[in-house]
Backbone bond lengths (Angstrom), bond angles and torsions (degrees), N, CA, C in turn:
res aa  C-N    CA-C-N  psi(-1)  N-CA   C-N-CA  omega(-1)  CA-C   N-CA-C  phi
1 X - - - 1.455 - - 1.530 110.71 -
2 X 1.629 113.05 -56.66 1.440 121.58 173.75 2.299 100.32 -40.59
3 X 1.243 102.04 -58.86 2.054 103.62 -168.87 1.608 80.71 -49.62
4 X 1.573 137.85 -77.91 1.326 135.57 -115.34 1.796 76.88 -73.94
5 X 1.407 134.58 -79.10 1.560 130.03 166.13 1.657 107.08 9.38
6 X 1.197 89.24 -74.84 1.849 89.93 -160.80 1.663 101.26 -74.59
7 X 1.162 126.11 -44.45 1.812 116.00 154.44 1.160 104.54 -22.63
8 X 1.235 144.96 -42.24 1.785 134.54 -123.95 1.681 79.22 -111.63
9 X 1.424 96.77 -66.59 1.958 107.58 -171.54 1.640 103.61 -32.24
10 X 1.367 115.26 -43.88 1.311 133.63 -137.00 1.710 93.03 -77.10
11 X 1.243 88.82 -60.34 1.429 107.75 -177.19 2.031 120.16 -50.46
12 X 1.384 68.94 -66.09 1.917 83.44 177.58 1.606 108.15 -65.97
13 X 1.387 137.36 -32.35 1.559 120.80 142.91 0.926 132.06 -44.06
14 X 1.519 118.69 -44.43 1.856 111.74 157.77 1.367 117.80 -42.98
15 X 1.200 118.48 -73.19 1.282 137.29 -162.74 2.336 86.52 -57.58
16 X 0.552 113.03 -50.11 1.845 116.86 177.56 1.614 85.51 -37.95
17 X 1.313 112.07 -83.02 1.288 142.62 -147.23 1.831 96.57 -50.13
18 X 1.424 123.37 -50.36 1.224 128.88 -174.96 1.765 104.45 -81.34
19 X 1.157 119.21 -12.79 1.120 115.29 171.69 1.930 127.20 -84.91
20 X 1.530 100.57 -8.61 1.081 105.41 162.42 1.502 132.88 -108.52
21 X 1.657 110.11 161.28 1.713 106.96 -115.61 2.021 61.86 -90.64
22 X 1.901 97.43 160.15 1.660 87.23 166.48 1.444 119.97 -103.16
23 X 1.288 106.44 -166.70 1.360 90.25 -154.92 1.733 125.22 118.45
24 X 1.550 127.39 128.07 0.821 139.80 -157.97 1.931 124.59 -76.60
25 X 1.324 140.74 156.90 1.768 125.20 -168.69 1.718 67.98 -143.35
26 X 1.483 74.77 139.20 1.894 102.68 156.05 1.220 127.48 -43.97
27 X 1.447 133.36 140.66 1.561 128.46 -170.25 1.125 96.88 -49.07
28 X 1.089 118.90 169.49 1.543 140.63 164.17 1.463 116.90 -87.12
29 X 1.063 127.54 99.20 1.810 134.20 -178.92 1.626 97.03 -35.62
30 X 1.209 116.50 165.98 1.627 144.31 173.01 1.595 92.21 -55.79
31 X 1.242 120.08 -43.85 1.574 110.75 -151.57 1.655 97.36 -119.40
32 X 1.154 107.24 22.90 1.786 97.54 177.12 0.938 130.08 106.22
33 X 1.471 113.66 -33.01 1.804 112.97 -179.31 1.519 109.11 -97.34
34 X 1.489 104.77 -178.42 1.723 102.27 -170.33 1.699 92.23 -124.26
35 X 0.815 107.69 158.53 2.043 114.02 -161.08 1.480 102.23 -78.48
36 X 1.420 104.57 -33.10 1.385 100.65 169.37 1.679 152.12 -71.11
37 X 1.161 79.29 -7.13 2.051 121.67 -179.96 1.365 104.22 -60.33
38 X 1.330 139.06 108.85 1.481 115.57 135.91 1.658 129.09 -67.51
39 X 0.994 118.29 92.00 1.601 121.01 178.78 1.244 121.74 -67.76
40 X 1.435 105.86 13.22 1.769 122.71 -163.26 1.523 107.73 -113.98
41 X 1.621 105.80 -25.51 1.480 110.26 -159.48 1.404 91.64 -88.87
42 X 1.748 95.59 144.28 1.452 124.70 -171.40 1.310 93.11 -129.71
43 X 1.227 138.56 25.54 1.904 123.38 152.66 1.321 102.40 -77.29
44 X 1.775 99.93 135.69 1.233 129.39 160.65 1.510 132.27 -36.03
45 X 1.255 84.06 -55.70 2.034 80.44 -178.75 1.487 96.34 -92.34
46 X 1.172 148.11 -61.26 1.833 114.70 -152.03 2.056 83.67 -125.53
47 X 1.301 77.04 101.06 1.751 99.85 -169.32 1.743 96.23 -71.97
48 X 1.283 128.96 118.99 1.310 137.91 -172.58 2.259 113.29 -46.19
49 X 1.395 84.22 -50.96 1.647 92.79 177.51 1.398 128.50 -49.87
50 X 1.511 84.65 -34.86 1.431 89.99 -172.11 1.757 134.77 -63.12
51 X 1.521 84.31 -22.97 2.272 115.04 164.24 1.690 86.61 -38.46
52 X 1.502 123.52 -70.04 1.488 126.36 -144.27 1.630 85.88 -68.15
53 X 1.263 161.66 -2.03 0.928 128.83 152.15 1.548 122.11 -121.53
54 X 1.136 115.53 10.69 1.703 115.53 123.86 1.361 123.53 -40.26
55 X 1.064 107.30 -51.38 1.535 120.79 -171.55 1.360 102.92 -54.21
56 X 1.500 103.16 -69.84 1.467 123.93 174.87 1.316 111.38 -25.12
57 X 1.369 132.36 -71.61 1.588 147.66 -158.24 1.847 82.50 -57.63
58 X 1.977 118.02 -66.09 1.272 82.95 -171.41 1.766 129.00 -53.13
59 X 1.048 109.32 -22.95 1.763 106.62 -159.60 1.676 77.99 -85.85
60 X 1.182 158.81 -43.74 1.744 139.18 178.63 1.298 87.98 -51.22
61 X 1.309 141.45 -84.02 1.578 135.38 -172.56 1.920 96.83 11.06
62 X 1.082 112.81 -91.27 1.403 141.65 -175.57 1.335 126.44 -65.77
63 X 1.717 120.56 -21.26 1.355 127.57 155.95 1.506 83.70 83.49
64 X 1.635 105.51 -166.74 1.482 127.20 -169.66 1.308 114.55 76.16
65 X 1.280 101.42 166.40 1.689 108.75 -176.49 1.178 128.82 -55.03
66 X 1.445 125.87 -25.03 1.737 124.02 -159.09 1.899 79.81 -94.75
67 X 1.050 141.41 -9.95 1.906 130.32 149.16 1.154 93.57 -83.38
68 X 0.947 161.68 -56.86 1.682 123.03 -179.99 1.130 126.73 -73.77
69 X 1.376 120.28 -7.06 1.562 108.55 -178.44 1.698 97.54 -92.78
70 X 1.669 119.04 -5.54 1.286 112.14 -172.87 1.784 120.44 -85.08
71 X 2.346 83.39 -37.04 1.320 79.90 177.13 1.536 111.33 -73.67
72 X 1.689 121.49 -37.12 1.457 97.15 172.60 1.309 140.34 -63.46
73 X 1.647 124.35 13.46 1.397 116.08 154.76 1.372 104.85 -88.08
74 X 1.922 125.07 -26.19 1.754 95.45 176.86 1.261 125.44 -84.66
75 X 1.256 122.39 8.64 1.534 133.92 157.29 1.673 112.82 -63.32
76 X 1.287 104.63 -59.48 1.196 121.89 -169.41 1.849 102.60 -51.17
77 X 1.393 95.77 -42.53 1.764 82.76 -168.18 1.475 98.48 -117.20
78 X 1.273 136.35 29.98 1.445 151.34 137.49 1.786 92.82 57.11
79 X 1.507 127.15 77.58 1.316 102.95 -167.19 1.516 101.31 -98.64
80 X 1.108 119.05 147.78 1.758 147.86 175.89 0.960 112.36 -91.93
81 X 1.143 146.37 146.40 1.764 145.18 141.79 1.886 102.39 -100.89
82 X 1.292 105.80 159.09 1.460 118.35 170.16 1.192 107.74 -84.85
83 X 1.467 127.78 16.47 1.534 123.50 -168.20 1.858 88.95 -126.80
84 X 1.576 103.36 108.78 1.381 101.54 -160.38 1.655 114.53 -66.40
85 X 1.054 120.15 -19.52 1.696 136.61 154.75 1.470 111.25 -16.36
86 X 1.468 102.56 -79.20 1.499 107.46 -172.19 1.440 103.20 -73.02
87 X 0.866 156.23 -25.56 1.639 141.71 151.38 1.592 118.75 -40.22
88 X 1.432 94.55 -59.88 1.469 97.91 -166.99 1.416 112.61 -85.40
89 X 1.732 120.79 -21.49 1.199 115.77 172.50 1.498 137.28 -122.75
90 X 1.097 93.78 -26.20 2.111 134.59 -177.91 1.143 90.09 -63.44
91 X 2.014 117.43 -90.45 1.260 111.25 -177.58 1.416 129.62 -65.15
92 X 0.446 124.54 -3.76 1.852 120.94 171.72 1.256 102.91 -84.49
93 X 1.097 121.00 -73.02 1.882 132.90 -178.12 1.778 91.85 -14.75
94 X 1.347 104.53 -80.12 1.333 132.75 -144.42 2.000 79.07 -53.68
95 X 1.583 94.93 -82.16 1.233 90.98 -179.44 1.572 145.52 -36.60
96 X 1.214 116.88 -3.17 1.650 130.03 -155.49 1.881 70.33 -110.05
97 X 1.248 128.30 -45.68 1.751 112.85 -170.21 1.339 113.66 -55.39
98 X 1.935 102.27 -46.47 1.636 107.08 175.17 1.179 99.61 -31.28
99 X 1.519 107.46 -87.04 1.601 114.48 -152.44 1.429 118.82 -43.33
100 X 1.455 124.54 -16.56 1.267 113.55 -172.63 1.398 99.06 -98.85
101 X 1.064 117.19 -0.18 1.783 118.99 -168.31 1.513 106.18 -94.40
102 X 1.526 108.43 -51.34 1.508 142.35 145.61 2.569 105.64 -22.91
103 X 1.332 78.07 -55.56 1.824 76.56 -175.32 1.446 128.09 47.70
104 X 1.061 119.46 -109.27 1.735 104.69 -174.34 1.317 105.93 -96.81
105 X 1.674 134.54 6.35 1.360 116.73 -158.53 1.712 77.75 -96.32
106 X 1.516 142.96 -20.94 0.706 131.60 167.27 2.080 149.60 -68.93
107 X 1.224 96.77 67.69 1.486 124.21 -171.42 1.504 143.18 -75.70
108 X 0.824 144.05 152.05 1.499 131.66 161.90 1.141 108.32 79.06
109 X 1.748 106.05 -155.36 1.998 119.65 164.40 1.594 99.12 -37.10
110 X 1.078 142.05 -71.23 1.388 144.08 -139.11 1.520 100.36 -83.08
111 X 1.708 135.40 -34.90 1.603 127.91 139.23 1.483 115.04 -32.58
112 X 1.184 119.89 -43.07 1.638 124.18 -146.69 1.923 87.33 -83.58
113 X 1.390 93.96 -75.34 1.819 96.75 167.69 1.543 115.28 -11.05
114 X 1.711 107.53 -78.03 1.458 93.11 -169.30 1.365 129.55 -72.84
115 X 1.870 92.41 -9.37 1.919 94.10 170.39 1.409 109.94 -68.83
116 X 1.026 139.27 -26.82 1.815 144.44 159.82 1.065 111.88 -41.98
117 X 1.361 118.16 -70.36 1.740 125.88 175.22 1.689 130.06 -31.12
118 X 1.818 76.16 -50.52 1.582 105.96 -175.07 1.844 99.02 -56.83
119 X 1.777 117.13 -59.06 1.573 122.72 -174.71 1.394 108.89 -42.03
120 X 1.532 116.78 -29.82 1.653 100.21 -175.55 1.142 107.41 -54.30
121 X 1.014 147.96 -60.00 1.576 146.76 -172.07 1.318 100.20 -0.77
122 X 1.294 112.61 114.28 1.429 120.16 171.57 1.410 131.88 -80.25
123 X 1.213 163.05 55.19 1.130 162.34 137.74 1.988 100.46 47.93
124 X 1.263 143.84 125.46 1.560 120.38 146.61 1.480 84.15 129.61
125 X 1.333 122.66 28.15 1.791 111.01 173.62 1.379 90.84 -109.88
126 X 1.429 111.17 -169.42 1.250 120.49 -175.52 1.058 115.39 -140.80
127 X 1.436 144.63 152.97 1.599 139.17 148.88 1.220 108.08 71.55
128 X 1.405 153.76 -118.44 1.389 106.93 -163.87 1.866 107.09 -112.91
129 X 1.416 117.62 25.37 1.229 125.94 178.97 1.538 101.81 -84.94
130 X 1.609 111.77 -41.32 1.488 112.52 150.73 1.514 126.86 -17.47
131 X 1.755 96.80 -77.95 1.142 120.88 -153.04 1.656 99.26 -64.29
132 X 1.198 99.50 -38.76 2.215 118.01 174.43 1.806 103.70 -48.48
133 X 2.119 108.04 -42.01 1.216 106.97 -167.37 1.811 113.06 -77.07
134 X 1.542 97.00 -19.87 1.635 102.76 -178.10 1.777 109.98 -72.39
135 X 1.409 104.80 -35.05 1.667 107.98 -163.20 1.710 85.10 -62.56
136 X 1.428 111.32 -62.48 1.459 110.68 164.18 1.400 144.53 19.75
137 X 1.593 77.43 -87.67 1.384 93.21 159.96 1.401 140.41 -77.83
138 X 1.732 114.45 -16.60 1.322 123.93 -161.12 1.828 95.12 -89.87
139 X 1.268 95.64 -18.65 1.619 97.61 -176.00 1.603 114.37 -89.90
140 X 1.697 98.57 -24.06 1.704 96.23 171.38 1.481 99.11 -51.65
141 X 1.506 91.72 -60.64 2.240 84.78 -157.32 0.997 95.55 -84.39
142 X 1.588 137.73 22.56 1.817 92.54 133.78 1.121 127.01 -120.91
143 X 1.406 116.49 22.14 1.533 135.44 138.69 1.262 95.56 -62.49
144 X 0.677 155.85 -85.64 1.256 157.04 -94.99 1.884 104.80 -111.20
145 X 1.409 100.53 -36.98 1.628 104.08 174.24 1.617 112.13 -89.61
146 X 1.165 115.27 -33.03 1.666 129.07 173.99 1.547 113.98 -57.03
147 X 1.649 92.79 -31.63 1.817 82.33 -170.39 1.668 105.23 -124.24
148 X 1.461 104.22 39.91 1.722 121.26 -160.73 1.892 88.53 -68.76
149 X 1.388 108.58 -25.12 1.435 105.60 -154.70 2.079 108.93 -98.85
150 X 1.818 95.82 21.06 0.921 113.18 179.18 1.659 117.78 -116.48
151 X 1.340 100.28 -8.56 1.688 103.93 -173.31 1.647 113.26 -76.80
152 X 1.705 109.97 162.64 1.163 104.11 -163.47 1.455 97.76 -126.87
């Protein structure tokens, strides 16, 4: 059960990994954000914040510190949109790839954080916001069972 698990992780990180576009993201500031970010913008459809974790997924691609020092500023300031989408589906989606891209360097308080993020996933969409809420979920638990031997 443990081989077929890590087959699955293995696999669906590839498939993560080929799904992102190539191509280079702006340094990462001292404190987490990327200069190019509006962290201010509150439009509905292409919600400004959400770039910094685009960004993010590329720098997990590759691991190292400037993805952790990025995802720990979007922990730190937990960002929301009023457009209930990217809560319930946008950010999590995106975020549930980090963490698996992320793998064991991802631990502790800062595991626990994005397993929170990850629960918003809302249940009650339809058609392929659904289908966005299942990958969702299939990637919580196996984040979540893969790296059981990492919690604190």
């Amino acid at each position: 059960m443990k081989q077929d698990l890590s087959l699955l992780r293995r696999r669906l990180v590839a498939t993560i990994r080929k799904s992102i576009p190539p191509g280079r993201v702006p340094a990462v500031l001292p404190d987490g954000r990327f200069a190019d970010v509006n962290y201010r913008d509150r439009h509905l459809g292409s919600w400004g914040p959400v770039k910094h974790l685009q960004h993010l997924e590329v720098l997990a691609r590759d691991g190292g510190e400037p993805a952790i020092r990025a995802l720990d500023h979007w922990l730190k300031h937990d960002y929301q949109s009023e457009n209930g989408w990217f809560n319930d589906v946008g950010v999590p989606r995106i975020l549930a790839h980090i963490a698996l891209l992320l793998g064991d360097t991802l631990t502790g308080p800062r595991r626990r954080q994005v397993l929170k993020i990850l629960t918003r996933a809302k249940v009650g969409w339809t058609g392929a916001n659904l289908l966005d809420l299942g990958m969702i979920t299939l990637q919580d638990r196996k984040s979540t069972r893969l790296n059981s031997s990492h919690r604190t």
